[in-house]
Residue frames as qw, qx, qy, qz and C-alpha x, y, z in Angstrom:
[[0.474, -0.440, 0.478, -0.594, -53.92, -5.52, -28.22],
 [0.300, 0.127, -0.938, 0.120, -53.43, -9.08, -27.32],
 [0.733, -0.276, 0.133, -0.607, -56.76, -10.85, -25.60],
 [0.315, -0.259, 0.885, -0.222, -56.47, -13.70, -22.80],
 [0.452, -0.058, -0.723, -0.519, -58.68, -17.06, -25.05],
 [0.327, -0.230, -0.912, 0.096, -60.04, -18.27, -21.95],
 [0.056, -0.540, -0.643, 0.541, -61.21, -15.26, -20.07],
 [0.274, 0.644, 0.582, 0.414, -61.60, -13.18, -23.18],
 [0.183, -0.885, 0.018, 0.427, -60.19, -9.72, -21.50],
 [0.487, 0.847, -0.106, 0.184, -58.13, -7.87, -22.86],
 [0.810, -0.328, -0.082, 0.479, -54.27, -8.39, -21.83],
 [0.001, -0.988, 0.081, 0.134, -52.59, -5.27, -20.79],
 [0.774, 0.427, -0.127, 0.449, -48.97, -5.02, -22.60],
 [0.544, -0.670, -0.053, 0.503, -45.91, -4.32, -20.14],
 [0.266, 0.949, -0.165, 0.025, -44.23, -0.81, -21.65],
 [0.819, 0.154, -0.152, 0.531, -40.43, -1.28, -21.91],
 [0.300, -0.900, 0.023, 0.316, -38.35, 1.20, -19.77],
 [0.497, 0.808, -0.258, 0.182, -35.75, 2.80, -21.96],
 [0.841, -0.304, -0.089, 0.438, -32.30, 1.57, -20.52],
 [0.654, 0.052, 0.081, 0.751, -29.47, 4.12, -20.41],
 [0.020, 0.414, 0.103, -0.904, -29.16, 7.77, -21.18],
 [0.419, 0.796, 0.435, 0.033, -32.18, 9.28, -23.54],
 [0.484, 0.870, 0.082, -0.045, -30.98, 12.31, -24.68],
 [0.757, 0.543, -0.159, 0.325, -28.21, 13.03, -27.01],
 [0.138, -0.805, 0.429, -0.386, -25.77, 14.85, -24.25],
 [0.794, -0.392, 0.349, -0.308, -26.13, 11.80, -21.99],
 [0.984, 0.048, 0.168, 0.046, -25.13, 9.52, -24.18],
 [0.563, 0.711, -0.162, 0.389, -22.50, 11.46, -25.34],
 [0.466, -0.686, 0.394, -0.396, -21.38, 11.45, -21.70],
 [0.892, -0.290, 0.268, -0.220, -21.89, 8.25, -21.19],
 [0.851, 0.462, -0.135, 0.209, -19.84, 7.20, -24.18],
 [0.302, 0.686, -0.483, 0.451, -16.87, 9.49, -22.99],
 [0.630, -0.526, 0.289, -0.493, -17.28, 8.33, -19.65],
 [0.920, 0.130, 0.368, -0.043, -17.44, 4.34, -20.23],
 [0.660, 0.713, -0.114, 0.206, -14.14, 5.24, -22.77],
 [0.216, -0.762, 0.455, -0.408, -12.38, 6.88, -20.06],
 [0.852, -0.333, 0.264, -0.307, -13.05, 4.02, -17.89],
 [0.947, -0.032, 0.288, 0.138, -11.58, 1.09, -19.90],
 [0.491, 0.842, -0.195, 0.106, -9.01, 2.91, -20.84],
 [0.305, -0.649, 0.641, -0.275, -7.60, 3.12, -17.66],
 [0.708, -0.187, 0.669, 0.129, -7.24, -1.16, -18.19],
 [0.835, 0.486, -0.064, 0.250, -6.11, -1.40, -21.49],
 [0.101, -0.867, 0.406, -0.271, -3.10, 1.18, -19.56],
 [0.690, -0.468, 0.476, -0.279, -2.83, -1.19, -17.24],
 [0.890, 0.078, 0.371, 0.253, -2.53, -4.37, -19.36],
 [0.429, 0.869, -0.116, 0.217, -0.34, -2.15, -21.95],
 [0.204, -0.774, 0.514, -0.308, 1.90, -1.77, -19.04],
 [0.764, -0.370, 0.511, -0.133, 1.85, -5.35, -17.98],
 [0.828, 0.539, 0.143, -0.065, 2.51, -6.06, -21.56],
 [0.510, 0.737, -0.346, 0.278, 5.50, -4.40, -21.88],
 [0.317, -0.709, 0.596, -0.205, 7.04, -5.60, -18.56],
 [0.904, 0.047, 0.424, -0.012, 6.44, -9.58, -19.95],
 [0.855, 0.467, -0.073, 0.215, 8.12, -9.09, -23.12],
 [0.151, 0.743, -0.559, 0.336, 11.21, -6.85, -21.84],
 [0.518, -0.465, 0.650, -0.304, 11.27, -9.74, -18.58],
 [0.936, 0.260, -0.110, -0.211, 10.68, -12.63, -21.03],
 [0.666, 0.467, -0.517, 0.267, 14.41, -13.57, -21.24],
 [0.129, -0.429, 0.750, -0.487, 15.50, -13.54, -17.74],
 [0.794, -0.145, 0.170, -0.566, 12.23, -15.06, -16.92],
 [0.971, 0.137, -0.135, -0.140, 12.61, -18.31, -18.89],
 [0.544, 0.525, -0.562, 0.335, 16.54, -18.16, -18.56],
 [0.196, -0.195, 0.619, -0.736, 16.58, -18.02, -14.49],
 [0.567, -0.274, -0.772, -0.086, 13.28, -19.80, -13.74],
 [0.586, -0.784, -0.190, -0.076, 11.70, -19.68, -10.29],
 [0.597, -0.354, -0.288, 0.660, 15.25, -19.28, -8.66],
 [0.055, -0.674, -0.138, -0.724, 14.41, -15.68, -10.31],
 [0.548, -0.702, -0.294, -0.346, 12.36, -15.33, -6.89],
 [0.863, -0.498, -0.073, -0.030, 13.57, -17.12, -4.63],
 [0.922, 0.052, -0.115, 0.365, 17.31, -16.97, -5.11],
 [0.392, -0.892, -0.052, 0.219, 20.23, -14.80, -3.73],
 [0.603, -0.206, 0.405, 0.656, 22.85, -14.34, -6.17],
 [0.513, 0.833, 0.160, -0.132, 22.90, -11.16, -9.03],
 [0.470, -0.521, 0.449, 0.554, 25.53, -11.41, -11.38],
 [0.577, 0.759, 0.214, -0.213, 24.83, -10.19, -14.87],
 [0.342, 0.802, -0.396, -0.287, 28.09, -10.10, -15.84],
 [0.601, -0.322, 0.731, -0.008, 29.06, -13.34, -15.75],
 [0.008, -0.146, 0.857, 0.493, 29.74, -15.53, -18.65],
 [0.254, -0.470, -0.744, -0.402, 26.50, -17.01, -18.15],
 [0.160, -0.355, 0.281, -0.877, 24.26, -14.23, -16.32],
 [0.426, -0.322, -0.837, 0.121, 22.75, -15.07, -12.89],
 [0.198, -0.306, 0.234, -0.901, 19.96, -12.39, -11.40],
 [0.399, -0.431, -0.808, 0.042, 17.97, -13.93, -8.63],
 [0.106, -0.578, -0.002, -0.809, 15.68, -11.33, -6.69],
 [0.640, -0.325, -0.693, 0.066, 15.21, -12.75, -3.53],
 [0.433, -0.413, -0.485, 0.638, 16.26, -10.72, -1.04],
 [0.064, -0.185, -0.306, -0.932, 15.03, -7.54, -2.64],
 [0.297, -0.241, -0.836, -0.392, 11.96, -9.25, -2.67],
 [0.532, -0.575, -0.557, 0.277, 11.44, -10.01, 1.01],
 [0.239, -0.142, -0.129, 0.952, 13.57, -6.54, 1.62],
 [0.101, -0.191, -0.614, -0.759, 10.39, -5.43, 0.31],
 [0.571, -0.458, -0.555, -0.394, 7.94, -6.65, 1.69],
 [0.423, -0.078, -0.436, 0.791, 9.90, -6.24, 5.09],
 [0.239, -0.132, 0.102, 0.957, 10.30, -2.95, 4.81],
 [0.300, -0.248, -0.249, -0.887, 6.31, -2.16, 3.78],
 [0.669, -0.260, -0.696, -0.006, 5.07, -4.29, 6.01],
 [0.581, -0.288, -0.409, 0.642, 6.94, -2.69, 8.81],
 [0.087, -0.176, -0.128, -0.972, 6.20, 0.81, 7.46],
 [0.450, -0.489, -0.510, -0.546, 2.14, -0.14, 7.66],
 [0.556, -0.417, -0.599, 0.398, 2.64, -1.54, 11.56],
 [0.331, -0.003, -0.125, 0.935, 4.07, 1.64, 12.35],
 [0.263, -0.058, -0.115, -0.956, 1.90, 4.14, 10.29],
 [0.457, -0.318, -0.824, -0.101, -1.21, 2.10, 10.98],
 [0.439, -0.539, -0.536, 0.479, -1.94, 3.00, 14.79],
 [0.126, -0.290, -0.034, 0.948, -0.56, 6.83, 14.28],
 [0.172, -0.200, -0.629, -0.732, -3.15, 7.27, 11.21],
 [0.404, -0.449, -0.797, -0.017, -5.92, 6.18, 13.22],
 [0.309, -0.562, -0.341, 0.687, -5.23, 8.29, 16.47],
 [0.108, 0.054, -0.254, -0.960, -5.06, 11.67, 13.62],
 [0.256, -0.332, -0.534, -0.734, -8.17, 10.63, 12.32],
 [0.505, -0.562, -0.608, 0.244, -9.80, 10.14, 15.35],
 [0.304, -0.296, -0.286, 0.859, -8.42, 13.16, 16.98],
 [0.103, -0.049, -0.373, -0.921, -9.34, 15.42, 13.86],
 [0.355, -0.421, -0.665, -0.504, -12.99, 14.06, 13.60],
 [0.420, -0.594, -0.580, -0.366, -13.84, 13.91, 17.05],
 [0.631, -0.509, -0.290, 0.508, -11.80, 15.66, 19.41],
 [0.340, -0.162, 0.047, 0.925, -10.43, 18.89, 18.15],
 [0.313, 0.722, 0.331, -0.520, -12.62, 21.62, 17.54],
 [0.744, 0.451, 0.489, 0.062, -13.43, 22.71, 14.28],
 [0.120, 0.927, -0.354, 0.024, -10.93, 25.86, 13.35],
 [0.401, -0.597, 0.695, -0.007, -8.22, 23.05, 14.71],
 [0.785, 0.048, 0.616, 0.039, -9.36, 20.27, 13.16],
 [0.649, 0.735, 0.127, 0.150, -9.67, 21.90, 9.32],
 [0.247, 0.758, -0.603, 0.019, -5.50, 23.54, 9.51],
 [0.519, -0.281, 0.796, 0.136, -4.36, 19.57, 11.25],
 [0.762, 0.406, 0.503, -0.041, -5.96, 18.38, 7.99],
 [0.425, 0.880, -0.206, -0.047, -4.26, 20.85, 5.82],
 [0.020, 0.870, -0.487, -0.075, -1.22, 20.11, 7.27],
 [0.595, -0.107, 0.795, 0.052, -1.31, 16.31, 6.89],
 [0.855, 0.241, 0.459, -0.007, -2.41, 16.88, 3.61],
 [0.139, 0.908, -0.386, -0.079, 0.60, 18.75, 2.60],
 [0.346, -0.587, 0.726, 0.089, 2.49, 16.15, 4.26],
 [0.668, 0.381, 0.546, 0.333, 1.47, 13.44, 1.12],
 [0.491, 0.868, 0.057, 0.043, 2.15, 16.07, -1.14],
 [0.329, -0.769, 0.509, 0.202, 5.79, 15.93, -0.15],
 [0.700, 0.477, -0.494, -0.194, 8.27, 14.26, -2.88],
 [0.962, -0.244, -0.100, 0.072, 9.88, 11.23, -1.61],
 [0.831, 0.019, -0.312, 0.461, 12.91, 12.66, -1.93],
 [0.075, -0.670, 0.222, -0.705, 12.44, 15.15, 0.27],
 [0.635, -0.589, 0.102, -0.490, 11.74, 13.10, 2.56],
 [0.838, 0.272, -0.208, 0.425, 14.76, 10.58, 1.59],
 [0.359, 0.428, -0.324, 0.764, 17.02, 13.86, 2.54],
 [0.444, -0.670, 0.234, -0.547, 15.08, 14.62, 5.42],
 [0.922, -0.338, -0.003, -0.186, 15.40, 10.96, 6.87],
 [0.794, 0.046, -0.156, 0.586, 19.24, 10.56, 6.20],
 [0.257, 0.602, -0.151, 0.741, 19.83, 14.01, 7.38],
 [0.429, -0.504, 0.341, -0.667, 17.64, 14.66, 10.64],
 [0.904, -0.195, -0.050, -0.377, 15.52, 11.32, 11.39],
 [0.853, 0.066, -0.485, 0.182, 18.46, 8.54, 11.19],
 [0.230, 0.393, -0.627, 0.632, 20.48, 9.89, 14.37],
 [0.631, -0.225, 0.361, -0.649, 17.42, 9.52, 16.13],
 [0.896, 0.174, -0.160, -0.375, 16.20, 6.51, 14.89],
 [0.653, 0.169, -0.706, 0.216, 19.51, 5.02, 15.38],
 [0.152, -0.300, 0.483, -0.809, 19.27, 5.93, 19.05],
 [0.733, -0.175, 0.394, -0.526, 15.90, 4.15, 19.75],
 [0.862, 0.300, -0.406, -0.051, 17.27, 1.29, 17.38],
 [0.439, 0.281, -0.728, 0.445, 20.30, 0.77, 20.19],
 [0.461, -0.216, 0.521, -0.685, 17.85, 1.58, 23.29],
 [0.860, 0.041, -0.075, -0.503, 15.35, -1.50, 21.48],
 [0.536, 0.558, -0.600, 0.204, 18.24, -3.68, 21.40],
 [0.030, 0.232, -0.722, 0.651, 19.47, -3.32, 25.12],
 [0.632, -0.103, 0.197, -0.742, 15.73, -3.59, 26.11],
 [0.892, 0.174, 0.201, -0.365, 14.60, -6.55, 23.67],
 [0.281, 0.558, -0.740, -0.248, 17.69, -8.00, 22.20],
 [0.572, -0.130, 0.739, -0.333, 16.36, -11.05, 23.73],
 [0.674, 0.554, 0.406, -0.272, 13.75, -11.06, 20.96],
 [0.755, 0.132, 0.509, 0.392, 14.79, -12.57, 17.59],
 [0.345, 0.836, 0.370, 0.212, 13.46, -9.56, 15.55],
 [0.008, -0.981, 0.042, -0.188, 15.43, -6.79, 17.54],
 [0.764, -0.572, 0.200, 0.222, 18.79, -9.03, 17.96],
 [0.300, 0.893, -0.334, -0.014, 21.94, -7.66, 16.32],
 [0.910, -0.130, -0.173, 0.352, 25.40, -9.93, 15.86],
 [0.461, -0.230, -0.196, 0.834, 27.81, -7.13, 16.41],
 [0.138, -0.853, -0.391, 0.316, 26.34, -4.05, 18.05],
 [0.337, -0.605, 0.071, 0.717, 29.24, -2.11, 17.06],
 [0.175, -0.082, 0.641, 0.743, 28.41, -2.37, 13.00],
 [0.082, -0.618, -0.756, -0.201, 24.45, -2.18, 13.20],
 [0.059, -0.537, -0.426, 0.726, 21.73, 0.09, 13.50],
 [0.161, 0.578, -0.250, -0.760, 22.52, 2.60, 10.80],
 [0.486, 0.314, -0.337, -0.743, 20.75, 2.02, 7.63],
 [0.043, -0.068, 0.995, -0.061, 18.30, -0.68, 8.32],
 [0.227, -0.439, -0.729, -0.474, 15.28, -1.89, 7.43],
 [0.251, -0.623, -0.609, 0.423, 14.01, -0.37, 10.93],
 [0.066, -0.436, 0.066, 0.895, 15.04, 3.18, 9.64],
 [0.180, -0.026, -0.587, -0.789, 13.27, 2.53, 6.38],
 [0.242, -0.520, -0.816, -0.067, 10.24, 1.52, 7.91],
 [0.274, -0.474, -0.271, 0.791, 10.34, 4.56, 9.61],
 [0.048, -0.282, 0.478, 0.831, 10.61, 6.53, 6.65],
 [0.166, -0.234, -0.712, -0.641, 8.14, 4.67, 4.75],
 [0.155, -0.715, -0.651, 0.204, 5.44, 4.81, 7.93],
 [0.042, -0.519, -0.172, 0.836, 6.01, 8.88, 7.63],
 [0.102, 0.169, -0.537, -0.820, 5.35, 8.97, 3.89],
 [0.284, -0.323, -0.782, -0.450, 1.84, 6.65, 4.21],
 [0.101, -0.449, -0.699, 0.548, 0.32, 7.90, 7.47],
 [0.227, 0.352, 0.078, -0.905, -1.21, 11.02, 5.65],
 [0.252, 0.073, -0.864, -0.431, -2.71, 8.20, 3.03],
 [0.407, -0.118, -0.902, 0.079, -4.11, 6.32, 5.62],
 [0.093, -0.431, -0.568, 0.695, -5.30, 8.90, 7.68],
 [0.386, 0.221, 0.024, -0.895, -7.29, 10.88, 5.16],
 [0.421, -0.100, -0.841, -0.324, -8.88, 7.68, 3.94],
 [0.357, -0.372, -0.776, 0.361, -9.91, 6.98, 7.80],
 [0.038, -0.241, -0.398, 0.885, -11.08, 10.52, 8.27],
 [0.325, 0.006, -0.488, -0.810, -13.47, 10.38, 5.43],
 [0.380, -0.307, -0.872, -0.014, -14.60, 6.91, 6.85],
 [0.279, -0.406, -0.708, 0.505, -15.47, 8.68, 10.40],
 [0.120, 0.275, 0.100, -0.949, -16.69, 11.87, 9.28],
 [0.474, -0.158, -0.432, -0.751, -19.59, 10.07, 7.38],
 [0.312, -0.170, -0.907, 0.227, -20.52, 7.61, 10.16],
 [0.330, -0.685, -0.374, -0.531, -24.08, 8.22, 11.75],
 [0.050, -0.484, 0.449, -0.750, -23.66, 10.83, 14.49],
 [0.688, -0.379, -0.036, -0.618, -26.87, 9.21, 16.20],
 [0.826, 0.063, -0.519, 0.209, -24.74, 5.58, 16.72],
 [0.379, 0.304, -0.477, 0.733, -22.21, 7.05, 18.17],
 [0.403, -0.465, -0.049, -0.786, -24.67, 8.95, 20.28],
 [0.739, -0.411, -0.115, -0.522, -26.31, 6.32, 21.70],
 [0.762, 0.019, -0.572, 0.303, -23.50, 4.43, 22.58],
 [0.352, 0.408, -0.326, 0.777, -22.71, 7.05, 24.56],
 [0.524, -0.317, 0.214, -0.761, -25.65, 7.61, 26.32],
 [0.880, -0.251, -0.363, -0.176, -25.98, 3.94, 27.34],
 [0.702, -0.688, 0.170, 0.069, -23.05, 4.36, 29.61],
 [0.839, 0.358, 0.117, 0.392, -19.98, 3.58, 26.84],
 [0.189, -0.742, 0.221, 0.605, -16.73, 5.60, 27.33],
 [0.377, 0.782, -0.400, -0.294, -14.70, 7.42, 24.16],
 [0.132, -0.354, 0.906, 0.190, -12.46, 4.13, 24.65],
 [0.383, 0.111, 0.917, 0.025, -15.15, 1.60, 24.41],
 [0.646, 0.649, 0.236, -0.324, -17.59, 3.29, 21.69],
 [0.092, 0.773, -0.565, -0.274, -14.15, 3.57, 19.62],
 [0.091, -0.219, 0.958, 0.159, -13.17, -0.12, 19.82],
 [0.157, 0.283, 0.945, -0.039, -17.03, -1.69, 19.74],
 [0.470, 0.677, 0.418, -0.383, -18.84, 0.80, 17.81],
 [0.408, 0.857, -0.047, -0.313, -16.34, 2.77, 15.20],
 [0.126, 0.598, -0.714, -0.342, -13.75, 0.84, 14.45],
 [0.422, -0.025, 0.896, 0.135, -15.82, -1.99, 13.57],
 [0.381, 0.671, 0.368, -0.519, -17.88, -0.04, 11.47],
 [0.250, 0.903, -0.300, -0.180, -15.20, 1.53, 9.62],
 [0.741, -0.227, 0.594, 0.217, -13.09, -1.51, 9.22],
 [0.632, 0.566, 0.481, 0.220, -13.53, -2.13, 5.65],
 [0.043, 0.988, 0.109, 0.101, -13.12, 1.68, 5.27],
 [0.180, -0.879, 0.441, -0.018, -9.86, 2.12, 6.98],
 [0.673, -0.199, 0.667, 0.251, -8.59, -1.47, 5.30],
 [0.627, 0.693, 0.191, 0.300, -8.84, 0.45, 2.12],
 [0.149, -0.964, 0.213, -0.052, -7.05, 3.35, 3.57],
 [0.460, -0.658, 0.554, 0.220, -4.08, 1.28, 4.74],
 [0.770, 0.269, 0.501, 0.289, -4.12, -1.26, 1.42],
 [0.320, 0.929, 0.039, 0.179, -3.27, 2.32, -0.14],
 [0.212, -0.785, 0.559, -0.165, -0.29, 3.33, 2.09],
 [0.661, -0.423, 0.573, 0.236, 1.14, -0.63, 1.55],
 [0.604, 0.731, 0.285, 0.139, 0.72, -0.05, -2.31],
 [0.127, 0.974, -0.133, 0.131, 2.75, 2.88, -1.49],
 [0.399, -0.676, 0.618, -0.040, 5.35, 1.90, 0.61],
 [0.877, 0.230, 0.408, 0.110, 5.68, -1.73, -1.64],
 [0.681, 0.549, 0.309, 0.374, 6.53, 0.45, -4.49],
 [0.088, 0.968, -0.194, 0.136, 8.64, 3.46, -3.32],
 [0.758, 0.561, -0.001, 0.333, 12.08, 4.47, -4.11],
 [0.590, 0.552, -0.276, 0.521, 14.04, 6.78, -3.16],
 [0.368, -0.750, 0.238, -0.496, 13.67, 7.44, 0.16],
 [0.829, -0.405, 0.351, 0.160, 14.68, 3.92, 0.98],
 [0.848, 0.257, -0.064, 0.458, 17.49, 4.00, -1.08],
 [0.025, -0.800, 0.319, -0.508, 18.81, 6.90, 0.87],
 [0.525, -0.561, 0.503, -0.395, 18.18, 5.56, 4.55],
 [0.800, -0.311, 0.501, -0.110, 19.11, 1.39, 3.65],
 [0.031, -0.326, 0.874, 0.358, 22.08, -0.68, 2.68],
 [0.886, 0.222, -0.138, -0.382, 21.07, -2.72, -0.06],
 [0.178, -0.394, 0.901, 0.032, 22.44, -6.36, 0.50],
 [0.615, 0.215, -0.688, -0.320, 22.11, -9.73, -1.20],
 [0.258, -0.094, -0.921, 0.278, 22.64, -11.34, 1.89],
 [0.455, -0.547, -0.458, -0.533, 18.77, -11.98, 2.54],
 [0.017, -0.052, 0.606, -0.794, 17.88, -10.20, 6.33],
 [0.313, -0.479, -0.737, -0.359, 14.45, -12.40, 6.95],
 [0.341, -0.850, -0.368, -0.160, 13.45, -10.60, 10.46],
 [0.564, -0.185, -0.046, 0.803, 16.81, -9.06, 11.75],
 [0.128, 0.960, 0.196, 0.155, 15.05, -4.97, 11.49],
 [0.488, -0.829, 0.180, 0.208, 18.25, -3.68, 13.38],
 [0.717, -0.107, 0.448, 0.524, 20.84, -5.16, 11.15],
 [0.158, 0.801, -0.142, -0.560, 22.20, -2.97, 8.51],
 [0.006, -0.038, 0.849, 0.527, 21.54, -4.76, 5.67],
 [0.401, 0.379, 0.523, -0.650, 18.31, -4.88, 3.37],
 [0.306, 0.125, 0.725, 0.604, 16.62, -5.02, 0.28],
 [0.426, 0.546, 0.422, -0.586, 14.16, -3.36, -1.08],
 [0.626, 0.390, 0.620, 0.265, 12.64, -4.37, -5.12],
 [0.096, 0.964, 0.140, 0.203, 12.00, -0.45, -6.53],
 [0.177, -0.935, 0.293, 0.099, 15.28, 1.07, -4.96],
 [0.648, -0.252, 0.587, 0.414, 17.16, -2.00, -6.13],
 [0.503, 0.815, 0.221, 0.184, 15.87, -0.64, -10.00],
 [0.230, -0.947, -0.138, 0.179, 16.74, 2.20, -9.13],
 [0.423, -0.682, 0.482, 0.352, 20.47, 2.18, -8.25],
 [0.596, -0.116, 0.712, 0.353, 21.29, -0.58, -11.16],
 [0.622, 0.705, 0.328, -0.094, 19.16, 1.06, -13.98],
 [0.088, -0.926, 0.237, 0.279, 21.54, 3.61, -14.98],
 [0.015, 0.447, -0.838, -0.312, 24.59, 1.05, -15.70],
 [0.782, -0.045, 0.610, -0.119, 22.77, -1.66, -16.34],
 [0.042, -0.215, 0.838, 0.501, 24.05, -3.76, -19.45],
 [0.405, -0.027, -0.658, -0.634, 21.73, -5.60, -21.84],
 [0.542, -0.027, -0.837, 0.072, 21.01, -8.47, -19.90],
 [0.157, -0.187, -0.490, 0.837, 21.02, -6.72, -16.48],
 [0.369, 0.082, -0.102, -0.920, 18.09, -4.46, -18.13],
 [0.598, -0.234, -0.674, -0.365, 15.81, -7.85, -19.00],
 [0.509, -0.084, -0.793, 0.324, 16.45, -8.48, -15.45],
 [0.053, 0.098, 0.349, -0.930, 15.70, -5.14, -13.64],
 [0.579, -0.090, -0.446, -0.676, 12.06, -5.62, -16.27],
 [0.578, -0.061, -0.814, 0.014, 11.75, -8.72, -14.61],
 [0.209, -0.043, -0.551, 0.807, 11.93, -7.14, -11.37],
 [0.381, 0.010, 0.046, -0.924, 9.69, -4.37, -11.97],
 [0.535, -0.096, -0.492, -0.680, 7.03, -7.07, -12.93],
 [0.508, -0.278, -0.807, 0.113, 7.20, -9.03, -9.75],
 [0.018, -0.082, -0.463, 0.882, 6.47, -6.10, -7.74],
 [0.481, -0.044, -0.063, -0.874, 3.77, -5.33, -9.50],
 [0.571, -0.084, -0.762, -0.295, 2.53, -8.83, -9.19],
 [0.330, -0.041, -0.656, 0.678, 3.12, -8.63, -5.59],
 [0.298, 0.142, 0.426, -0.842, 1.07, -5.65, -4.64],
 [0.573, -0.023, -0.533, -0.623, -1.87, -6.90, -7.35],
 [0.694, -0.124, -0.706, 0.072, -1.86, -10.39, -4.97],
 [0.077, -0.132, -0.580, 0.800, -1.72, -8.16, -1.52],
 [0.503, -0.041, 0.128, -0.854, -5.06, -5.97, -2.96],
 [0.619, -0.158, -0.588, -0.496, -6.81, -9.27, -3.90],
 [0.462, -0.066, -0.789, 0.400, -5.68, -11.09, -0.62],
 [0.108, 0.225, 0.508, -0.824, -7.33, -7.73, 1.19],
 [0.428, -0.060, -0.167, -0.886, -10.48, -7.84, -0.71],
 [0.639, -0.253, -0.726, 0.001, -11.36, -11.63, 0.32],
 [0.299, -0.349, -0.717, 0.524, -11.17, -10.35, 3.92],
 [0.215, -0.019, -0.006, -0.976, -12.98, -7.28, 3.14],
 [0.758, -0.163, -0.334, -0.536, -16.24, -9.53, 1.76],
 [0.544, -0.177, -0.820, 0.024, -15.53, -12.07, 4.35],
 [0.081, 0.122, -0.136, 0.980, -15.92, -9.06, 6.93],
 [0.263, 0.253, 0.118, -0.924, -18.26, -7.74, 5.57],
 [0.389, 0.117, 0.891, 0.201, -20.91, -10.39, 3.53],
 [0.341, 0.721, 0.561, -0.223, -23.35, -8.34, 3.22],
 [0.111, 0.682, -0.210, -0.692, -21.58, -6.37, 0.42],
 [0.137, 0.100, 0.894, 0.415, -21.65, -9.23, -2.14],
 [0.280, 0.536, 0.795, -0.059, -25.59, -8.24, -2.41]]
């Protein structure tokens, strides 16, 4: 026991608190647990590993025009694969999917949580979450079979309406429409709205009933507690929801390689124009034959996508904590 020299007490000793689990189960838990865990990133860098060395040769051979450039020719004496327009076809093309599914996602979850009774609300949930459980290419064969006659239809009504506008002008009417980045956005907003909407329904079904309440009772319609109570609440909440569904739609396959021409010639906001690109459906098509060379290149590919979405989730977590500050504590 340890005594203070000046007042000559006795100085009480602070007990350590065991850290961690105590008994032997726990820690055996914990271990498997905390194994599990960083497994899932060594996976990850394992994966990123093997897409550097197999993309190593194009990489250094090509240079940045890799990105940025519009010209794939792998057989050529000296091969030239440049992934530009993919690229942007990409991003396009999930971008345009999120606009879309975005708004519809919302309105479900909304509806489900706080409008439909509760026998109604628990089969619309089943059946939206059935509708992510669909393969993509079922929904590839559903969108070139049923969806694209429609779709061209409001693609030739948007036209006549807004051709004015840069985005929805077409140079000849008589070759456009059909398979265009507008149809694949389509496509890809059907395949992430059930993503986005059970993310957002979780968000609103934990939110404190009593808020909501009182907005209501101060005088606050269903519109204005919506816009200035719950969907600034749930921001954060329902910008994870959609950073999921553009993950998805970034990196999917075969459904846009059903419903859109792939073209080299790079279509920067032309949605109507039948041409497109997309980075994952350009794999796709070229894996199969691809030659030696052609294969470093498609690697190459695959690793800027993945760089891509990585540099979308960080880009949404800076606006998440700028949002939201108080989560940094």
């Amino acid at each position: 026991m340890a005594i203070d020299q000046k007042s000559g007490t006795e100085l009480t000793q602070r007990r350590k608190l065991a850290a961690g689990p105590l008994s032997k189960g726990d820690k055996w838990f914990f271990r498997a647990t905390a194994i599990s865990a960083n497994f899932a990133f060594v996976l990850v860098a394992l994966i990123v590993v093997f897409l550097f060395v197999n993309a190593w040769p194009t990489l250094s051979a090509q240079g940045i025009s890799f990105i940025f450039g519009d010209i794939w020719n792998p057989d050529a004496k000296h091969p030239v694969m440049q992934l530009g327009p993919m690229l942007w076809g990409s991003i396009l093309v999930g971008f345009s999917g999120v606009l879309l599914a975005t708004p519809m996602a919302i309105s479900a979850a909304y509806l489900i949580v706080y409008l439909l009774p509760k026998p109604a609300a628990r089969v619309a949930t089943t059946i939206i979450d059935l509708l992510a459980a669909l393969p993509s290419v079922v929904i590839g064969l559903w969108g070139i079979a049923v969806f694209s006659p429609v779709a061209i239809s409001w693609a030739k009504i948007s036209n006549q309406l807004l051709g004015w506008i840069p985005i929805f002008h077409v140079k000849d009417p008589n070759s456009a429409f059909a398979d265009s980045p507008f149809i694949a956005g389509w496509i890809v907003a059907v395949m992430i709205v059930p993503i986005i909407t059970s993310v957002t329904r979780e968000i609103f079904s934990q939110m404190d009933d009593g808020l909501i309440n009182g907005a209501v009772a101060l005088g606050g319609s269903r519109f204005s507690v919506f816009r200035k109570v719950i969907l600034p609440t749930s921001s954060s909440g329902i910008i994870g929801g959609i950073l999921l569904g553009l993950g998805r739609a970034l990196g999917e396959t075969v459904a846009i390689l059903y419903v859109l021409q792939l073209s080299f010639k790079i279509n920067f906001f032309s949605v109507l124009e039948s041409r497109g690109g997309a980075v994952a459906s350009w794999i796709l098509a070229r894996f199969g034959e691809a030659s030696n060379s052609e294969f470093h290149g498609l690697m190459a590919a695959g690793l800027v996508i993945f760089l891509v979405t990585l540099a979308v989730n960080m880009v949404a977590s800076f606006i998440v904590n700028r949002a939201q500050p108080w989560r940094k504590n």
